[in-house]
Biopython code that builds the backbone (N, CA, C, O; Angstrom):
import numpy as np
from Bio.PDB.StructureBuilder import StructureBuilder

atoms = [
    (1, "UNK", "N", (0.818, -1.187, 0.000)),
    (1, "UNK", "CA", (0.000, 0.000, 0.000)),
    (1, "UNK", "C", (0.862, 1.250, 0.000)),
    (1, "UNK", "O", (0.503, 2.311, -0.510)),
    (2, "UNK", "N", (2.090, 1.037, 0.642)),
    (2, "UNK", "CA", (2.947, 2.081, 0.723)),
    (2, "UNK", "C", (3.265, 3.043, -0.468)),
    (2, "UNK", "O", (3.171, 4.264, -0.593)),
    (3, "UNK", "N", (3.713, 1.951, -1.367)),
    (3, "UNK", "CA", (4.301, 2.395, -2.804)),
    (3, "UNK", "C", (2.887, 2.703, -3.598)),
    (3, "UNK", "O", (2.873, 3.377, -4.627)),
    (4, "UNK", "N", (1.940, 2.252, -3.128)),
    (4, "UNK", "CA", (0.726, 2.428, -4.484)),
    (4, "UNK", "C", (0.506, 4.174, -3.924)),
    (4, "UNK", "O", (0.006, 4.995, -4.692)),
    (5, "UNK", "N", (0.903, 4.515, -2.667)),
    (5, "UNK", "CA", (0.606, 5.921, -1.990)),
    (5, "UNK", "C", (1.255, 6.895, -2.652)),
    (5, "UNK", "O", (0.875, 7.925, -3.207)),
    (6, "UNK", "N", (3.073, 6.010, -2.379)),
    (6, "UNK", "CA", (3.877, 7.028, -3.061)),
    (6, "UNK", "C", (3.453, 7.665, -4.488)),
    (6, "UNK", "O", (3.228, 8.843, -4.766)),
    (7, "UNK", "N", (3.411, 6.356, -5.411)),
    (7, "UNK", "CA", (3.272, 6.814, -6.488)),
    (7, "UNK", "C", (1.728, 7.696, -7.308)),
    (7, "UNK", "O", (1.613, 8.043, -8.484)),
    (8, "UNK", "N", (1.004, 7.804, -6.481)),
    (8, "UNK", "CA", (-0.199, 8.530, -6.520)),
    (8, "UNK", "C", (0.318, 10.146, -6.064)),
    (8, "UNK", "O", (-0.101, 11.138, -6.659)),
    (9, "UNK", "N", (1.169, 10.209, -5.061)),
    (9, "UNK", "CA", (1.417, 11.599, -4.625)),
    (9, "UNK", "C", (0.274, 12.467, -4.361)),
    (9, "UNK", "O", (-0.354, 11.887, -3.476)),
    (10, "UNK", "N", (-0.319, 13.538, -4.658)),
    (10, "UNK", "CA", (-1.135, 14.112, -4.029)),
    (10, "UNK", "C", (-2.819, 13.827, -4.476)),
    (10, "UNK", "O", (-3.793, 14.273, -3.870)),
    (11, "UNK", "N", (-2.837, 13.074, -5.541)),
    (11, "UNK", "CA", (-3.507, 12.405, -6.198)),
    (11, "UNK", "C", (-5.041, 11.140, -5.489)),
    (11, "UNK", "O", (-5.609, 10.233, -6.097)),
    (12, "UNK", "N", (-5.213, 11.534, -4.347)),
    (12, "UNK", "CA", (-5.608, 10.387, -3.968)),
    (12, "UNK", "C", (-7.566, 10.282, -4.089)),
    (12, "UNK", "O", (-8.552, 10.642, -3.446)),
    (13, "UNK", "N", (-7.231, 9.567, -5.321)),
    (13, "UNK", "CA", (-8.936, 9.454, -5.791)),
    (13, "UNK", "C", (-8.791, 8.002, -5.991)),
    (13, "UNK", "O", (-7.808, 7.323, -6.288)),
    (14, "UNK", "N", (-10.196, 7.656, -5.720)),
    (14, "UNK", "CA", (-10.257, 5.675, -5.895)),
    (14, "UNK", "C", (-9.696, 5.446, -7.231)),
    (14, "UNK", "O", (-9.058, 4.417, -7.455)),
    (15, "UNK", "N", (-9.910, 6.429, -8.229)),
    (15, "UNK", "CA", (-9.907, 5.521, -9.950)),
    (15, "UNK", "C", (-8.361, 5.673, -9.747)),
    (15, "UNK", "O", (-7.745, 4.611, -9.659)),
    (16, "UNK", "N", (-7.614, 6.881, -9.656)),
    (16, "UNK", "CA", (-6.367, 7.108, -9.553)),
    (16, "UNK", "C", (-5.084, 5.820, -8.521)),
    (16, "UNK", "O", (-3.991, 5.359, -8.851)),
    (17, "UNK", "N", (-5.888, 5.649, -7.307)),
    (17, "UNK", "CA", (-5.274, 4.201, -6.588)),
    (17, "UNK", "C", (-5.512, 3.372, -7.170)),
    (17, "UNK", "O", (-4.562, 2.589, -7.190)),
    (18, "UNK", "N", (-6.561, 2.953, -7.882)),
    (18, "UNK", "CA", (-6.967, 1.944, -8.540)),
    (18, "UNK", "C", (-6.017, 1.381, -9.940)),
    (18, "UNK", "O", (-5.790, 0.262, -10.398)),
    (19, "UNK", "N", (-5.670, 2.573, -10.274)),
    (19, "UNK", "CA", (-5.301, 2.464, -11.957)),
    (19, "UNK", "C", (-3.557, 2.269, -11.446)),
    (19, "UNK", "O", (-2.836, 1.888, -12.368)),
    (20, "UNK", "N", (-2.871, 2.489, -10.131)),
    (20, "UNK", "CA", (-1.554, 2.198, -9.949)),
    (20, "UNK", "C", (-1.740, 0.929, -9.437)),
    (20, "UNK", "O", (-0.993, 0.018, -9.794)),
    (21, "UNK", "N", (-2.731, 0.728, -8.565)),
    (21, "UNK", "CA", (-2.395, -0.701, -7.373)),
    (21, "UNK", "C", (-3.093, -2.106, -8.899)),
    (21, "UNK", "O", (-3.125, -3.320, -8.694)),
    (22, "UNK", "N", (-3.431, -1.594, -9.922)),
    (22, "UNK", "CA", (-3.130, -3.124, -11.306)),
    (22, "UNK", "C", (-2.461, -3.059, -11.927)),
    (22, "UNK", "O", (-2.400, -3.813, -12.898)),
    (23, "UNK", "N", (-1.572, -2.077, -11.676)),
    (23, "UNK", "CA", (-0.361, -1.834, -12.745)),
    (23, "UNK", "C", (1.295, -1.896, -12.268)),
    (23, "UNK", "O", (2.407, -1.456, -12.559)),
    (24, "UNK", "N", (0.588, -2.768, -11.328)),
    (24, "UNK", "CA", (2.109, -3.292, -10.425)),
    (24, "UNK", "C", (3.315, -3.894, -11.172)),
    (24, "UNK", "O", (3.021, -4.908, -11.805)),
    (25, "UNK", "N", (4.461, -3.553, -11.239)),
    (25, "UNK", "CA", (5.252, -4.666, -12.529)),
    (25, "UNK", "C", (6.584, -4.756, -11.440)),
    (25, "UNK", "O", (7.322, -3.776, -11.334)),
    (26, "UNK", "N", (6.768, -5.683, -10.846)),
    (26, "UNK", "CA", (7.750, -6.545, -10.297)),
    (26, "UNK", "C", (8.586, -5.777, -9.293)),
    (26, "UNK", "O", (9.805, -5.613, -9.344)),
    (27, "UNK", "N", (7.588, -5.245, -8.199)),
    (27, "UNK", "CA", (8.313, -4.226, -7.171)),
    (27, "UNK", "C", (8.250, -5.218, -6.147)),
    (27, "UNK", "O", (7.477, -6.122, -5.828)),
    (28, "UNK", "N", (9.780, -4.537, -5.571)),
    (28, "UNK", "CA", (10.516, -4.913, -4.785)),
    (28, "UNK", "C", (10.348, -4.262, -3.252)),
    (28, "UNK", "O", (10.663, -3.111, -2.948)),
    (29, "UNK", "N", (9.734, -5.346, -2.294)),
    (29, "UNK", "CA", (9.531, -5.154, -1.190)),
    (29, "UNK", "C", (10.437, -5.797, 0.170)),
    (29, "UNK", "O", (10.581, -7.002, 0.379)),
    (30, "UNK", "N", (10.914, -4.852, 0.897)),
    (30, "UNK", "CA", (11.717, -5.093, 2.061)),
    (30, "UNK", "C", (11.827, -6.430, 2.818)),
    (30, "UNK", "O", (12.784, -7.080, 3.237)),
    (31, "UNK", "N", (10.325, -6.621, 2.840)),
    (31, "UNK", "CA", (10.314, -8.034, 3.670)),
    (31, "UNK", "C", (9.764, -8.828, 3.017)),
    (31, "UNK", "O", (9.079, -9.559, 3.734)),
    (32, "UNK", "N", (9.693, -9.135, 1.717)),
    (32, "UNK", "CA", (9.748, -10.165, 1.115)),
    (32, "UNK", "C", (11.063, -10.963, 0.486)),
    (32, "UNK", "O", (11.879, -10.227, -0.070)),
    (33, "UNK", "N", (11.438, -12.749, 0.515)),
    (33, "UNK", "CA", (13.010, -12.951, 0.287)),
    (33, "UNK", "C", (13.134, -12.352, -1.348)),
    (33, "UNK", "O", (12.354, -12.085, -2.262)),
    (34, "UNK", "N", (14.698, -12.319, -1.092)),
    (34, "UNK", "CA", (15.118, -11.933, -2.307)),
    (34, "UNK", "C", (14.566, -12.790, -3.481)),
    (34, "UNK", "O", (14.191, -13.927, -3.195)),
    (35, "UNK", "N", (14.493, -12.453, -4.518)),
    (35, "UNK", "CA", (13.470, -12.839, -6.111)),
    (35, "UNK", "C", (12.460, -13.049, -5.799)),
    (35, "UNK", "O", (12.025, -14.123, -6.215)),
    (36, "UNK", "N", (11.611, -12.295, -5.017)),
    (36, "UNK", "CA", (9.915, -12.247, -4.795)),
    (36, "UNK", "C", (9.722, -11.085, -4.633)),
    (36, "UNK", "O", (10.068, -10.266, -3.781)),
    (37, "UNK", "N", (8.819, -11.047, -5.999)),
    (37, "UNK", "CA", (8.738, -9.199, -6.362)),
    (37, "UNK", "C", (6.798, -9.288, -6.227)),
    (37, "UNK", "O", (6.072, -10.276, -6.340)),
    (38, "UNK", "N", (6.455, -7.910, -5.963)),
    (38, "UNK", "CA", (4.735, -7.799, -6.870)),
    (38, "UNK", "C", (4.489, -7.160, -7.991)),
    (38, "UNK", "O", (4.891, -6.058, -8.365)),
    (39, "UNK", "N", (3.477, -8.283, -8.742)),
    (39, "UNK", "CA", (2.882, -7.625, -9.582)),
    (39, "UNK", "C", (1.718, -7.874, -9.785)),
    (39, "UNK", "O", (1.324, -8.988, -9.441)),
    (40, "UNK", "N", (0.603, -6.766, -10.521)),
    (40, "UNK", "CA", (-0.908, -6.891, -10.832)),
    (40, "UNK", "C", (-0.817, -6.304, -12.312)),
    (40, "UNK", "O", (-0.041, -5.582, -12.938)),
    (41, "UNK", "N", (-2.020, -6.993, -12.552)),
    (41, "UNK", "CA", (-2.883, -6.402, -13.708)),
    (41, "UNK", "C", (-4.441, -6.486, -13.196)),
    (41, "UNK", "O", (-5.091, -7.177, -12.411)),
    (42, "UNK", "N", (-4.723, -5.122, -14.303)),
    (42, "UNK", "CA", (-6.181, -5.247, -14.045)),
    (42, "UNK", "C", (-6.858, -6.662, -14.442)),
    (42, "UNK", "O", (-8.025, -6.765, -14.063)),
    (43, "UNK", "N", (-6.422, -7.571, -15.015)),
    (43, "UNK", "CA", (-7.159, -9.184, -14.846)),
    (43, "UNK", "C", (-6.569, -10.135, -14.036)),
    (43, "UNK", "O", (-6.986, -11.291, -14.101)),
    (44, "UNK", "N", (-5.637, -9.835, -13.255)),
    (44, "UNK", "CA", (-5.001, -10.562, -12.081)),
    (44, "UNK", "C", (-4.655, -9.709, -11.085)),
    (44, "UNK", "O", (-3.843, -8.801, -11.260)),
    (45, "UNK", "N", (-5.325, -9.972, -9.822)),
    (45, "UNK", "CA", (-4.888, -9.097, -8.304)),
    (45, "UNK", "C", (-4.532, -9.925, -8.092)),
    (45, "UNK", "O", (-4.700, -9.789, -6.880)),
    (46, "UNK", "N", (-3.923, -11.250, -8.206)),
    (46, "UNK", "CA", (-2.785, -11.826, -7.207)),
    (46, "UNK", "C", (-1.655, -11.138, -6.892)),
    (46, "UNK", "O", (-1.246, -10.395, -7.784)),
    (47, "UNK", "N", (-0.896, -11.177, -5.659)),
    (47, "UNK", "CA", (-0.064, -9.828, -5.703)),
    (47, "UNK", "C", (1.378, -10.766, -5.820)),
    (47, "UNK", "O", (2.426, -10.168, -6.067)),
    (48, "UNK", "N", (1.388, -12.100, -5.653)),
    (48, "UNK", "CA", (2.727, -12.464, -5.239)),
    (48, "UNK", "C", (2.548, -13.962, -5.864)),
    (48, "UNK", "O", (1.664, -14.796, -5.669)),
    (49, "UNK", "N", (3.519, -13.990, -6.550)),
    (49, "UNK", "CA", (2.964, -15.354, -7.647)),
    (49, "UNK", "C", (4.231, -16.167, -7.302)),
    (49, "UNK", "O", (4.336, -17.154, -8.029)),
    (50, "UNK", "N", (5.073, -16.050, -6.532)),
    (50, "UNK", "CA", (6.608, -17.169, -6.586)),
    (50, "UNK", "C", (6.466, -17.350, -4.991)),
    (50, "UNK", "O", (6.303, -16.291, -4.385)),
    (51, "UNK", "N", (6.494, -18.274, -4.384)),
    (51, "UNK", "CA", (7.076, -19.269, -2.849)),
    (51, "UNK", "C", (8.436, -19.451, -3.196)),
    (51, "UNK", "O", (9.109, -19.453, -4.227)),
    (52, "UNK", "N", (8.671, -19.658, -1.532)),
    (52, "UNK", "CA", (10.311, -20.519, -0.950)),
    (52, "UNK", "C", (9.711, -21.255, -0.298)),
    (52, "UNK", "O", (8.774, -20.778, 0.342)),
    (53, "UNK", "N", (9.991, -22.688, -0.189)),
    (53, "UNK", "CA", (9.515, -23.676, 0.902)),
    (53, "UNK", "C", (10.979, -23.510, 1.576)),
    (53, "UNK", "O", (11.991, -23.601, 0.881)),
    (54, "UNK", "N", (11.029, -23.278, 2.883)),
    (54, "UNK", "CA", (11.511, -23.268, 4.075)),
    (54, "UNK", "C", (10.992, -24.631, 5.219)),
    (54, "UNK", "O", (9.976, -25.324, 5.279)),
    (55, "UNK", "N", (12.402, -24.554, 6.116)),
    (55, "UNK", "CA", (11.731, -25.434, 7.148)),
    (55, "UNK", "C", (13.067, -24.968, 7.863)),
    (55, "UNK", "O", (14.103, -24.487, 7.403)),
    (56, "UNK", "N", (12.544, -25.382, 9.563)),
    (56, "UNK", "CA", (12.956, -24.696, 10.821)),
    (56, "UNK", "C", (14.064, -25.261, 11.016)),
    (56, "UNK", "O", (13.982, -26.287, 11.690)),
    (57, "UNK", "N", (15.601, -24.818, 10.495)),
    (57, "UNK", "CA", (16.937, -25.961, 10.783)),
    (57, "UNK", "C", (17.532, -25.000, 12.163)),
    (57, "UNK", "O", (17.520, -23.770, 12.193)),
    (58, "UNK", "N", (18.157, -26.114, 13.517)),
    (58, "UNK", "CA", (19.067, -25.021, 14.353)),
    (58, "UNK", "C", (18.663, -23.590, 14.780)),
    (58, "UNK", "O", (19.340, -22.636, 15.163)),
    (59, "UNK", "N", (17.488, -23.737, 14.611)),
    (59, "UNK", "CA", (17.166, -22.291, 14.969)),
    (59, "UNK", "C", (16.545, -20.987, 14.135)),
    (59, "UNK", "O", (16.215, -19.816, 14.324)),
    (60, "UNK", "N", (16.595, -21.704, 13.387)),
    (60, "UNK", "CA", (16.442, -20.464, 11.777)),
    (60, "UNK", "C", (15.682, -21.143, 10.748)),
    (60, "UNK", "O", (15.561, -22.366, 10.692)),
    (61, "UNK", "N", (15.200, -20.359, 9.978)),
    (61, "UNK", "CA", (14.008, -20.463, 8.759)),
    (61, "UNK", "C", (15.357, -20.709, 7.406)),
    (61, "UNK", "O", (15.778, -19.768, 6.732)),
    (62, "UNK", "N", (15.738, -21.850, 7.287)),
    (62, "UNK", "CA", (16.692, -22.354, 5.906)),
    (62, "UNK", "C", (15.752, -22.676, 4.775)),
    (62, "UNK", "O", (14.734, -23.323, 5.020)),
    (63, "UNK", "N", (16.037, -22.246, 3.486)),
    (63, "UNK", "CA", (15.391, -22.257, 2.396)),
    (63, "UNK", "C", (15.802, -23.716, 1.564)),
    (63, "UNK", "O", (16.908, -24.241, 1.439)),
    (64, "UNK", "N", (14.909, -24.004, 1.223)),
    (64, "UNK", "CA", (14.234, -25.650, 0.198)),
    (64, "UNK", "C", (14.533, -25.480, -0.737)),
    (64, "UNK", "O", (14.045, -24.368, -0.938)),
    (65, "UNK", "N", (15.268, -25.878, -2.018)),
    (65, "UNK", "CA", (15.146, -25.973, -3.367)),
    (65, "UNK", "C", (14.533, -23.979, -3.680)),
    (65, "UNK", "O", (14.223, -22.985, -3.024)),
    (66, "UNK", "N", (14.655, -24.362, -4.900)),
    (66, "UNK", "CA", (14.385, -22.831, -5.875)),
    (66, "UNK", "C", (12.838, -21.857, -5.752)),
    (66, "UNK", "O", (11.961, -22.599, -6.193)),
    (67, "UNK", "N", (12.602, -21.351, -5.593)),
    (67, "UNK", "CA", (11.638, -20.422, -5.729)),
    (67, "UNK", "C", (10.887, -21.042, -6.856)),
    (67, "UNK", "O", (11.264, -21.401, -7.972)),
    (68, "UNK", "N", (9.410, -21.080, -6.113)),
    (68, "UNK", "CA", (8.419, -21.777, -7.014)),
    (68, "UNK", "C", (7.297, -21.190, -7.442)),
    (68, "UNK", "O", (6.603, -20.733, -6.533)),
    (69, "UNK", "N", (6.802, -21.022, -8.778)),
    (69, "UNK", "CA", (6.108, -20.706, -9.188)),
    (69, "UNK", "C", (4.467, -21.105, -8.463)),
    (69, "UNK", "O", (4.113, -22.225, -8.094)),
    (70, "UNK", "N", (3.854, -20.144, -8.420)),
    (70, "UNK", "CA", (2.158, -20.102, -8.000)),
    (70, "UNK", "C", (1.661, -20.427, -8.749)),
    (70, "UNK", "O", (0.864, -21.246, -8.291)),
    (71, "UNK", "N", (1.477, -20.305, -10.371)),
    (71, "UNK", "CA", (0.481, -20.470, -10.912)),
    (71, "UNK", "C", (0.702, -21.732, -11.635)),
    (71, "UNK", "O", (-0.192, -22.208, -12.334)),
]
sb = StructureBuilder()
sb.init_structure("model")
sb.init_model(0)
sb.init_chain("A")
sb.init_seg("    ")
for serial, (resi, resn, name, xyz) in enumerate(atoms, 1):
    if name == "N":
        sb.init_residue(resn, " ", resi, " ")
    sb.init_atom(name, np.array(xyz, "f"), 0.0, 1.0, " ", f" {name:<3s}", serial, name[0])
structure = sb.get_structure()
């Protein structure tokens, strides 16, 4: 929501949020792992289409094989 704010700037009308938050193309968010980006279109609001299967080694969240596709 952050970035759909930024990039609206003073702009803040529903059609105007609307027309940035489906036109998402592969942004890069802080707390998501590295190569898991968002994106939308106006015929897909899924926001996050790639997994890491993880599991709990020693103490810590260790990553499984490659980043997997959602769809």
């Amino acid at each position: 929501m952050a970035e759909i704010l930024l990039k609206a700037g003073s702009t803040l009308t529903r059609a105007r949020l609307m027309e940035i938050a489906t036109h998402l193309n592969d942004v890069k968010i802080p707390l998501l792992l590295p190569g898991i980006t968002i994106s939308t279109s106006p015929e897909n609001y899924s926001v996050i289409d790639k997994f890491q299967v993880q599991r709990f080694e020693k103490g810590k969240w260790a990553p499984v094989g490659n980043l997997v596709s959602g769809y």
